[in-house]
C-alpha positions in Angstrom: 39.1 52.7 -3.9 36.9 50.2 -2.2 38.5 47.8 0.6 37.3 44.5 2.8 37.7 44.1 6.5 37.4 41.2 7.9 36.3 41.4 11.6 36.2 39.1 14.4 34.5 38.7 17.8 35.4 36.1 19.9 32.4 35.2 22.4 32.9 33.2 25.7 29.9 31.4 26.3 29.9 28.6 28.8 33.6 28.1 28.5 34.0 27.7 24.9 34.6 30.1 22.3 32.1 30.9 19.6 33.8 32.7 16.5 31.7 35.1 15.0 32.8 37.0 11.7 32.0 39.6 9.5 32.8 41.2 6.4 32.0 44.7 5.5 33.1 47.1 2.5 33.0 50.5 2.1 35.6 53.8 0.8 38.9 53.6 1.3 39.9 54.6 4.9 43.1 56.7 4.9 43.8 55.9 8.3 43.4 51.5 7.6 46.8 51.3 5.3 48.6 54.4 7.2 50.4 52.6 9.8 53.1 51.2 8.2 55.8 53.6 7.5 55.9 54.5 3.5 59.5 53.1 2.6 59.6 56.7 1.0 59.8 58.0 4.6 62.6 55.0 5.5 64.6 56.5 2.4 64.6 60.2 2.9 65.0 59.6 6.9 68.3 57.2 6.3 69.5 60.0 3.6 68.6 63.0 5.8 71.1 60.4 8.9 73.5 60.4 5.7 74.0 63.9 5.3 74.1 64.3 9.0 77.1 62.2 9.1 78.7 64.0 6.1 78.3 67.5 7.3 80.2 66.1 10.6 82.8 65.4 8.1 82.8 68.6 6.7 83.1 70.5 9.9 86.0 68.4 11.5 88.3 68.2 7.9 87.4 71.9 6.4 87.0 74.4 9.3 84.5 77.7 8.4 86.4 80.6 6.2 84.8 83.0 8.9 87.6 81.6 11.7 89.3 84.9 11.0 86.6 86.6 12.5 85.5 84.3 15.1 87.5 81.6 17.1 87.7 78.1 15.6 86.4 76.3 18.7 83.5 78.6 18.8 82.3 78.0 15.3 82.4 74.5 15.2 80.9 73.8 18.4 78.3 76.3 16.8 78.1 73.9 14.0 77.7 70.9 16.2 75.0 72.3 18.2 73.4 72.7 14.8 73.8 69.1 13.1 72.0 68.5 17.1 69.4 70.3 16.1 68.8 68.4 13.2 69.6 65.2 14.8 66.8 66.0 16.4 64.7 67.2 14.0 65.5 64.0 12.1 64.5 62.0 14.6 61.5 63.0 15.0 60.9 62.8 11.9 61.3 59.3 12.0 58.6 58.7 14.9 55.9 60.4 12.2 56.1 64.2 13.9 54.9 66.4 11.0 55.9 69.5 13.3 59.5 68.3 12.6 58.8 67.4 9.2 58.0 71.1 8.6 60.4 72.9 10.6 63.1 70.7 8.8 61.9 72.1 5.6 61.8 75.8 6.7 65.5 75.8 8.1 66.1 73.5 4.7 64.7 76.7 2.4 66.2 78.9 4.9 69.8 77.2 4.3 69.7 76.9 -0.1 70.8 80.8 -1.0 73.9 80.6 2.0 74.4 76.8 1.0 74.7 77.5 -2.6 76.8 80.3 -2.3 79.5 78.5 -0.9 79.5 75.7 -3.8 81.0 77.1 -6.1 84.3 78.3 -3.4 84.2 75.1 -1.8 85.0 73.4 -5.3 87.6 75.4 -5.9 89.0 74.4 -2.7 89.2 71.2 -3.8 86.7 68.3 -5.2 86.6 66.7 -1.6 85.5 69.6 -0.5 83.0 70.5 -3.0 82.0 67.2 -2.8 81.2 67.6 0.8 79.4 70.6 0.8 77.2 69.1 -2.7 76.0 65.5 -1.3 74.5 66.7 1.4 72.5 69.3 -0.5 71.5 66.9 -3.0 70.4 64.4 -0.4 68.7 66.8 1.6 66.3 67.9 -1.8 65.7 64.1 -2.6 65.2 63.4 1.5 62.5 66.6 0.9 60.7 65.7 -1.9 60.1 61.9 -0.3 58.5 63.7 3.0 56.6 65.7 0.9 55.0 62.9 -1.3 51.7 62.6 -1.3 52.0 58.4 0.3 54.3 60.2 2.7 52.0 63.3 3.5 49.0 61.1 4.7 50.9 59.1 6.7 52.2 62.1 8.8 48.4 63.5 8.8 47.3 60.1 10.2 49.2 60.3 13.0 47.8 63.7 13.7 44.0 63.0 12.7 44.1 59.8 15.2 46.2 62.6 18.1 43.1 65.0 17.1 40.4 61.9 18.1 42.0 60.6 20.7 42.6 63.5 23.0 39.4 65.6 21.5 
């Protein structure tokens, strides 16, 4: 893909201002369209927020089945130090650092087998609580696959080429 810049000096001379213009062409610059978040990256950041606030839910209105072997208070301020963590996590995402982007997908993979395993107990609970423990699963795959995009993965590897060339 070809593009056109349009560049312009301004030149005191004498007071006044002489305009001076250019126009060049050449391949398409990867860095020239990446500054502008990818609405992609909006989407999956607001949904990964979402699930944040679900799983808050979750915690406060069905406590862990593993209270019998561990005090209440313990686990969920466990479980609160964790949606911190993602918190976190999220919001760096949402300032373009492709550290966090990964790390949120590792603890993401690291999550599905224990996450999954608890569906099908949690909907037999009841459908609130199936519910609760599904949405945020789903959300977090769709939030995934955005960040991992391809309009999505150049825009976190612009931020780093530009880190790489300004501090060598």
């Amino acid at each position: 893909m070809l593009y056109l810049v349009l560049e312009v000096v301004y030149i005191p001379i004498d007071g006044a201002h002489f305009l001076l213009g250019a126009i060049r062409t050449g391949a398409m610059d990867p860095n020239a369209l990446t500054n502008e978040r990818p609405k992609k990256v909006f989407t999956a950041v607001t949904m990964l927020y979402v699930t944040v606030g679900i799983e808050a839910l979750r915690i406060i209105l069905y406590p862990s089945p593993y209270t019998k072997f561990m005090r209440a208070g313990v686990l969920t301020s466990t479980a609160f130090i964790g949606l911190g963590i993602y918190l976190l996590l999220i919001v760096m995402i949402s300032r373009r650092r492709n550290w966090a982007r990964i790390t949120y997908r590792v603890l993401f993979l690291l999550g599905v087998l224990p996450t999954i395993s608890t569906l099908t107990p949690s909907l037999s609970a009841s459908p609130l609580s199936g519910f609760l423990r599904l949405a945020p699963f789903v959300l977090q795959v769709v939030a995934l696959m955005f960040l991992f995009q391809q309009q999505s993965s150049e825009w976190f590897r612009a931020k780093a080429t530009r880190h790489k060339q300004e501090h060598g």
